[in-house]
C-alpha positions in Angstrom: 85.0 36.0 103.1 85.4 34.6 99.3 86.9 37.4 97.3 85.6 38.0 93.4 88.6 36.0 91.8 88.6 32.7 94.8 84.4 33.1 94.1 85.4 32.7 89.8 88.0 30.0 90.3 85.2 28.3 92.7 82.7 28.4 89.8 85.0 26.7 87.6 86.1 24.3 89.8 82.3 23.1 90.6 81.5 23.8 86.7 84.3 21.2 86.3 83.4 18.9 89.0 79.6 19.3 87.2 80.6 18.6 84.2 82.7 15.7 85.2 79.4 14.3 86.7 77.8 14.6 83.6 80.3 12.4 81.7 80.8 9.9 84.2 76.9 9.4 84.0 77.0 9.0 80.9 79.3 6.7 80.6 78.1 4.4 83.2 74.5 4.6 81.8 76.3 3.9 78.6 77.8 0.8 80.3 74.6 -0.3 81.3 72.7 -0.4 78.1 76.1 -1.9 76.2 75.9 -4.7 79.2 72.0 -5.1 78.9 71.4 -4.8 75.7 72.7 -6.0 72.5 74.6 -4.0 70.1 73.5 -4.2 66.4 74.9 -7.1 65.7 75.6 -7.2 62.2 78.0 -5.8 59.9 77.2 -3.7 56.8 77.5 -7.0 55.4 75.2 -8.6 58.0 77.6 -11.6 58.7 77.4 -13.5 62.6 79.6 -15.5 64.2 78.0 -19.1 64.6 79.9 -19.9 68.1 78.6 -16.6 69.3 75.6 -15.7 67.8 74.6 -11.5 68.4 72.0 -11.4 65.7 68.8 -9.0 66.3 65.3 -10.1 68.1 63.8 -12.4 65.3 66.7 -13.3 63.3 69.3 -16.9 63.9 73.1 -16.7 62.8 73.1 -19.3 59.9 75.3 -20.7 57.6 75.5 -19.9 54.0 76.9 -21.7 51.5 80.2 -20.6 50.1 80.0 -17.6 51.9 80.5 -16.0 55.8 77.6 -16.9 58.3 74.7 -14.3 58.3 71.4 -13.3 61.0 68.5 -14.2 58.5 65.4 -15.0 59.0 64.0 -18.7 60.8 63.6 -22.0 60.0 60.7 -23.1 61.4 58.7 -26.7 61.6 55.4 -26.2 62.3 52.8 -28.9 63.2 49.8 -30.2 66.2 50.1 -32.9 68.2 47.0 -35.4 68.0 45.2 -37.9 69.9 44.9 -40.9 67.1 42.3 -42.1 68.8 39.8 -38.8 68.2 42.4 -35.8 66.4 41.9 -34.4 69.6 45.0 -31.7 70.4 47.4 -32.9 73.6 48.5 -30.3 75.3 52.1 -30.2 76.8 53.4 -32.2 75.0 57.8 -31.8 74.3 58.9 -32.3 70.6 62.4 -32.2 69.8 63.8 -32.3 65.9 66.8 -34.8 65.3 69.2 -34.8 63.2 70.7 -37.7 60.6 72.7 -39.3 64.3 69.6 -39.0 66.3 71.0 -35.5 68.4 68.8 -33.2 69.5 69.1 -30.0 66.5 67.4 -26.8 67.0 64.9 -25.5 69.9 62.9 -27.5 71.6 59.1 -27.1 71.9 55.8 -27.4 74.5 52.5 -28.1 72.6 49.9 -25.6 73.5 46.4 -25.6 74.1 45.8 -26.8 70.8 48.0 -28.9 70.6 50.0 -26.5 68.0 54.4 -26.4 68.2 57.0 -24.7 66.4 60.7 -25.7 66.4 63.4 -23.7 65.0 65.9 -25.7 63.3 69.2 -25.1 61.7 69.3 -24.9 58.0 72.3 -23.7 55.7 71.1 -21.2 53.4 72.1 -19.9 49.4 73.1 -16.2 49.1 69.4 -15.0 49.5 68.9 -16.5 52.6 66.6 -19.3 51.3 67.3 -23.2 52.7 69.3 -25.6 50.9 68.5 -29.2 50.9 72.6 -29.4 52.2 72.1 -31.4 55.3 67.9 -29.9 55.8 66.5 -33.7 56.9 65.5 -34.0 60.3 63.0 -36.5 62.1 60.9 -35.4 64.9 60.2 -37.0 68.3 57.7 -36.2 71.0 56.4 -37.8 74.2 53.5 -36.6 76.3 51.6 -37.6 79.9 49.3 -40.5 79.2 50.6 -41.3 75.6 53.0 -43.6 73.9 56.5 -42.5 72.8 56.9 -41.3 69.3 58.6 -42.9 67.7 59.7 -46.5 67.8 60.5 -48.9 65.5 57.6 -50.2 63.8 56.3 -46.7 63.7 59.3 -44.7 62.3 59.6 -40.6 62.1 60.0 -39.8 58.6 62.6 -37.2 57.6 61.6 -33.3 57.0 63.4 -32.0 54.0 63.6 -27.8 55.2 63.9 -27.0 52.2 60.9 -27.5 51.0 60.0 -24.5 53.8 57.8 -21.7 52.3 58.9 -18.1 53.3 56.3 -16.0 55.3 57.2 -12.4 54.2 61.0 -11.3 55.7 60.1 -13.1 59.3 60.5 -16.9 58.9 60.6 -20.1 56.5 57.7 -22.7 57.6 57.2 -26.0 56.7 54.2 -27.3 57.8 52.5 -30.9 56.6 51.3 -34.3 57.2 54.7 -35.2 58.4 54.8 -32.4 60.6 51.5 -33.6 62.5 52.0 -35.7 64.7 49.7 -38.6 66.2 50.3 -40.2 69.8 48.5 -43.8 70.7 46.7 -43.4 74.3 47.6 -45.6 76.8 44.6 -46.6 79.0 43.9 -45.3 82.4 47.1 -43.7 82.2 46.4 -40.4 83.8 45.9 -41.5 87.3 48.6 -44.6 87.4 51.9 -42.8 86.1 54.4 -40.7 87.3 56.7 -39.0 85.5 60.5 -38.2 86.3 62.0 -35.1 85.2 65.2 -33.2 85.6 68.4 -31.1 84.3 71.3 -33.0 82.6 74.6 -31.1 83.7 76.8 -31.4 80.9 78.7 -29.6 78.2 76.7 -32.2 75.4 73.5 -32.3 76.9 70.5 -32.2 74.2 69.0 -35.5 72.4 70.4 -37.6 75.3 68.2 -40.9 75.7 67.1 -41.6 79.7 66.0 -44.1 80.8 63.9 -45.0 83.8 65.0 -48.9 85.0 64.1 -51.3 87.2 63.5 -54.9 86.4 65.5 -55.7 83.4 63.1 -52.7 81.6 63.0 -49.5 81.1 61.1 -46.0 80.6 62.6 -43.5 78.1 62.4 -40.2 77.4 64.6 -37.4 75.8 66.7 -34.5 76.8 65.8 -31.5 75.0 68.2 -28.3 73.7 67.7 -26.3 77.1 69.6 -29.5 79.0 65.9 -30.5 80.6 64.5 -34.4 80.2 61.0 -35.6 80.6 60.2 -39.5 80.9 56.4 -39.5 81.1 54.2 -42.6 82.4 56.3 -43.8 84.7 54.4 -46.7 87.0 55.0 -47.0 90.9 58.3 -48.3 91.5 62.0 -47.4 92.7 64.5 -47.0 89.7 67.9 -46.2 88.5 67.7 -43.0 86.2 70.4 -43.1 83.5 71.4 -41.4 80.2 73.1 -42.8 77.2 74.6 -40.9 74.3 78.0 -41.5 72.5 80.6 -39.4 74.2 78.5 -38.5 77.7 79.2 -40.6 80.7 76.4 -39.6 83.7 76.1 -40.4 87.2 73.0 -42.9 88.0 70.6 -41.3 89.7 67.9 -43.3 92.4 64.3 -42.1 91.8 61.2 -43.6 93.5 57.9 -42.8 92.6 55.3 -43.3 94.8 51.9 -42.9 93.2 50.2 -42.3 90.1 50.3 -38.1 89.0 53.8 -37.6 91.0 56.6 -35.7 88.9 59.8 -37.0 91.2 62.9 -34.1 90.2 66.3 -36.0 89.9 69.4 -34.2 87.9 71.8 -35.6 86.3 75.4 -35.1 86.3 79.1 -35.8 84.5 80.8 -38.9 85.8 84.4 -39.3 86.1 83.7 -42.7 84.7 86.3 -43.7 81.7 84.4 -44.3 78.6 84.3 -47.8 76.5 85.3 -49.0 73.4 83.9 -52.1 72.3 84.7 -54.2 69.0 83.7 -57.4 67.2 83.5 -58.3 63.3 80.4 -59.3 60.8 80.0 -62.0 58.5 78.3 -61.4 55.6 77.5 -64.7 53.2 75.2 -65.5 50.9 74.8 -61.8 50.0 76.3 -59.7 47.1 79.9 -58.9 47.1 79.7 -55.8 47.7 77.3 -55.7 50.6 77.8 -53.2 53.7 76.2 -53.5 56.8 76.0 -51.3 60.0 76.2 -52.6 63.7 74.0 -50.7 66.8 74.3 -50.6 70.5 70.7 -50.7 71.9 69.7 -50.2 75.0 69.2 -53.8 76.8 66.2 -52.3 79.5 64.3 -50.8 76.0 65.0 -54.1 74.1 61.9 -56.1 73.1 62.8 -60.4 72.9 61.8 -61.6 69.5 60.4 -58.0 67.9 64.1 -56.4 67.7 62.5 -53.2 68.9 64.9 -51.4 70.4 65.6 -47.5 71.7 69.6 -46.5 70.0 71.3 -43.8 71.8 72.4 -40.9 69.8 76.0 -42.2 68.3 76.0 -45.6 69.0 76.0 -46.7 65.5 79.0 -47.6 63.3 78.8 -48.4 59.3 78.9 -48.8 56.5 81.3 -52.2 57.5 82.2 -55.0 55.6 84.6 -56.8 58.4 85.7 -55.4 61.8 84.2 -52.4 63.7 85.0 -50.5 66.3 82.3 -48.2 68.7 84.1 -45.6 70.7 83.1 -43.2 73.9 80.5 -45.4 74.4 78.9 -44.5 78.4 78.5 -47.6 81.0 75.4 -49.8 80.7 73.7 -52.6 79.1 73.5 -53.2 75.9 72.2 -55.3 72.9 74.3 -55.5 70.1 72.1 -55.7 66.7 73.9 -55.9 63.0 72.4 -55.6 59.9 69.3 -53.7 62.4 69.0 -51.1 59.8 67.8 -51.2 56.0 70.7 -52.5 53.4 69.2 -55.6 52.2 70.6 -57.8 54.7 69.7 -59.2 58.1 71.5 -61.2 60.9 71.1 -64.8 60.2 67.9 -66.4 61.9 69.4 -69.9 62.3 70.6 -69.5 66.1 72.0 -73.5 66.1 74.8 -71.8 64.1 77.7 -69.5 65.3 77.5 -66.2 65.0 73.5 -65.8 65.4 72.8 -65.4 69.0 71.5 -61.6 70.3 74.5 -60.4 72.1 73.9 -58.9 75.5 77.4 -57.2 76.9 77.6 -55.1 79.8 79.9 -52.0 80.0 82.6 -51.4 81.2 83.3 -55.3 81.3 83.5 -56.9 84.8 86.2 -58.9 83.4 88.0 -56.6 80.4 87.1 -53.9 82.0 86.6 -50.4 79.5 88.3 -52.4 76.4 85.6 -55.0 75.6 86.1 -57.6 72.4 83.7 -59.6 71.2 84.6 -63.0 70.9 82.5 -64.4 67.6 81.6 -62.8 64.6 78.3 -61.6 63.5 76.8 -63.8 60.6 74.8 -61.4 58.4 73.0 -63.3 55.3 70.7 -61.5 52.3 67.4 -60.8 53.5 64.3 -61.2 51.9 63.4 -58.3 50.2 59.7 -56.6 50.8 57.6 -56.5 47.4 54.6 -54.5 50.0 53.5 -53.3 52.0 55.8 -51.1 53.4 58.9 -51.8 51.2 60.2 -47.9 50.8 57.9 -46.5 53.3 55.1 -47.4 55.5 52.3 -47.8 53.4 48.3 -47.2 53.9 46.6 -50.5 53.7 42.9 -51.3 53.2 42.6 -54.6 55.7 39.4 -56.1 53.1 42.1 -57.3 50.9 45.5 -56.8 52.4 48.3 -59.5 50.5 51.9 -59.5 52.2 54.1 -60.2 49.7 58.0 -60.5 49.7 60.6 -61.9 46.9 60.6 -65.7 47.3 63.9 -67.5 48.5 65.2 -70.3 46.2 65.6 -73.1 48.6 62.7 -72.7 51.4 60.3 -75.2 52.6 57.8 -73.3 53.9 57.6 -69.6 55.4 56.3 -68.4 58.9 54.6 -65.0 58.8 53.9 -62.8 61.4 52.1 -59.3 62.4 52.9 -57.1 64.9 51.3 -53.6 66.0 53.5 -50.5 67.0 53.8 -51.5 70.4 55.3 -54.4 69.6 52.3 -56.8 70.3 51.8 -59.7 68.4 48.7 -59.3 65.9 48.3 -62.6 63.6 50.6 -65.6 62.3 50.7 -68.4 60.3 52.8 -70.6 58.2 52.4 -71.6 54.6 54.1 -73.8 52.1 57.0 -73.0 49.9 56.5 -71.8 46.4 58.0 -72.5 43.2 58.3 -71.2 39.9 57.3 -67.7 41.0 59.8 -64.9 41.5 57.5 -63.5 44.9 55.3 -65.1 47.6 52.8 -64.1 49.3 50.0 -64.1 51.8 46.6 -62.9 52.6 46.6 -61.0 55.9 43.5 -62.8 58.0 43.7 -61.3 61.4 41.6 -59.4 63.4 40.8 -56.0 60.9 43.3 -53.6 61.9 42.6 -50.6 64.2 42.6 -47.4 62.1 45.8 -44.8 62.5 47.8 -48.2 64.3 50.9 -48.8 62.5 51.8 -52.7 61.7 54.7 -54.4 60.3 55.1 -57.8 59.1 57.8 -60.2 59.1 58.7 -62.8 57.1 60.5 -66.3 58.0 62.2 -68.8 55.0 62.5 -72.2 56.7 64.2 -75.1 55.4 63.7 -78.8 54.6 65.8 -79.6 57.6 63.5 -77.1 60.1 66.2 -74.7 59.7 65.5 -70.7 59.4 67.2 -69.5 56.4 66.5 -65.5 55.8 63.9 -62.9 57.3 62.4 -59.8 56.0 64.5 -56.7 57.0 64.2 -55.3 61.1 62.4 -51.7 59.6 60.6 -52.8 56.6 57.0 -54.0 56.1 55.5 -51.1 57.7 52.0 -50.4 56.9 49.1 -48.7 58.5 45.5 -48.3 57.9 
């Protein structure tokens, strides 16, 4: 029997038990959303932290200049990716934006049905949120099933200034233009030959990683993207050795075999305890200006076309501007090509290989002999080149093929001059050799090939040769671009 008072202290005791309930419901559903959902992230001054980003649904954590980092509203590039041939879209296509060292910057993107992408890209903003030209040039890359890589060489990517990027109300900057579209060359019968290996790159620095497929001596190359994931697309029947290069990342190989045409083989790839390699050597430079720089690249030997110079760099392996000694460092195991001069600066590696100091170098890392310290034993001779009048001297150019004249800044003590023209996949187009000039500050030829394919780019290249036989200069690796 529960008297009146035992029956009162039992209500409170189950009052209090009840309303302990309550509260430890609420807190645990309070726990819940604070674990599965975000918190406003912003402050009443709306600042972010960049290395942990907590900014609402539709807003990035950017920087801004002279001031704390803030959630504001997108960067965005926006553009379709083409089928040269016909402006048909591709679908499924990956695009990745690169930055100035050729890293993967920003999301990656799929191309939809209509062949439409959009990539969000970092940009540091003023105090209105709008982009800055600070660091806002990137170059875009993309690779699909059945087309040709974009880009290579003789078909550069040209830079994307974000700043240009028109706001769309409060939700996003765009830039969207001809730039941003881009066009992949079909390769034929493609669809039921290739394969393509894919996979996840385990690693802290994993995004704009180059892989390559090789087997052979040559290779297949795609990219790693910024979720850690790499495509390499058209990939023939064969057995290969799967391996990525960036400064500062040393992978595993991988083995993948593809067996027929249509097969996507799945290999991952993974940190090596592998040292890393430094490798060093010293340039030349003669017959130039006093003050001439140069830079060196490590290219990848499998991706390295004999006699075109074109080449696939990883991300990093690049040192300049250099006058004298350099020095690569972190650079992952591998064959390589060493090119100097490769890039634009007015000067080129000397063509006369009877001479020390011209040869391509080929080097293997780490060393079988040195081991992860590799020197190299002769200098690079770099000489002026000979500067591009047009086409393609800045930029590459649009050319009408009716009455196309290659012209290029003569050299003072040439014989005669050997031109050539090569397409974007590095096939040779047309050549021929004239005589010297005189008395005329340029020289020149009139293109008289087979009429050039409309949308292929094409680059010519221009040798000086000497009374003796003797090459003297060339045209610059990445100039003479042009394209009808």
């Amino acid at each position: 029997m529960i008297t009146a008072g035992r029956f009162e202290i039992f209500k409170q005791g189950g009052r209090m038990k009840y309303h302990a309930l309550i509260l430890w419901s609420i807190s645990f559903i309070t726990f819940l959303f604070m674990w599965g959902c975000k918190e406003d992230p912003k402050e009443e001054d709306g600042t972010c932290d960049m290395e942990n980003p907590n900014c609402n649904d539709g807003l990035v954590c950017a920087e801004v200049q002279n001031a704390e980092p803030m959630c504001l509203a997108p960067v965005k590039i926006v553009g379709h990716v083409l089928n040269i041939s016909d402006d048909a879209p591709i679908e499924g296509a990956l695009i990745q934006a690169r930055d100035a060292n050729g890293a993967a910057a920003g999301t990656s993107a799929v191309s939809d049905a209509e062949g439409a992408y959009e990539l969000i890209v970092p940009a540091v903003r003023d105090a209105e949120g709008k982009p800055l030209s600070t660091n806002s040039d990137y170059t875009l890359a993309a690779q699909a099933q059945g087309f040709e890589l974009f880009p290579t060489a003789v078909r550069p990517s040209l830079p994307i200034d974000v700043s240009t990027s028109v706001a769309n109300g409060d939700s996003e900057y765009a830039v969207e233009n001809a730039i941003t579209t881009i066009k992949l060359f079909p390769i034929q019968d493609a669809a039921d030959s290739l394969g393509i290996i894919s996979g996840t790159i385990e690693s802290d620095n994993c995004a704009g990683i180059l892989v390559v497929a090789e087997a052979d001596a040559s290779g297949v190359v795609g990219f790693s993207d910024s979720e850690c994931e790499y495509t390499i697309f058209n990939v023939p029947a064969g057995t290969y050795t799967v391996m990525g290069y960036a400064v500062g990342v040393q992978l595993t190989a991988a083995e993948a075999t593809v067996a027929t045409g249509n097969e996507t083989v799945d290999v991952d790839l993974t940190v090596s305890n592998n040292a890393l390699s430094t490798v060093s050597g010293n340039v030349n430079i003669v017959n130039a200006p006093g003050d001439a720089e140069t830079s060196v690249i490590l290219a990848v030997e499998s991706t390295f076309v004999e006699g075109t110079a074109l080449a696939q760099i990883p991300p990093g392996l690049r040192v300049g501007p250099i006058t004298g000694q350099f020095v690569f460092e972190n650079v992952p195991d591998g064959r390589y090509v060493v090119l100097a001069a490769y890039e634009n600066d007015f000067l080129v590696r000397d063509p006369d290989q009877s001479i020390g100091g011209t040869s391509i170098v080929h080097i293997q890392v780490p060393d079988p002999d040195s081991g992860n310290n590799i020197v190299l034993p002769e200098s690079f001779k770099v000489t002026e080149a000979l500067e591009v009048v047009s086409p393609g001297a800045e930029e590459p150019t649009q050319v009408d093929d009716t009455n196309l004249i290659l012209e290029w800044v003569d050299d003072s003590s040439e014989q005669s001059y050997e031109i050539s023209v090569i397409d974007a996949l590095g096939n040779l187009i047309w050549e021929t050799t004239i005589d010297g000039v005189s008395g005329s500050e340029t020289a020149s030829v009139m293109y008289a090939g087979d009429p050039l394919e409309e949308g292929m780019y094409y680059q010519f290249k221009v040798t000086s040769i000497s009374n003796g036989g003797s090459p003297l200069s060339t045209t610059e690796d990445l100039k003479g671009v042009f394209y009808k």
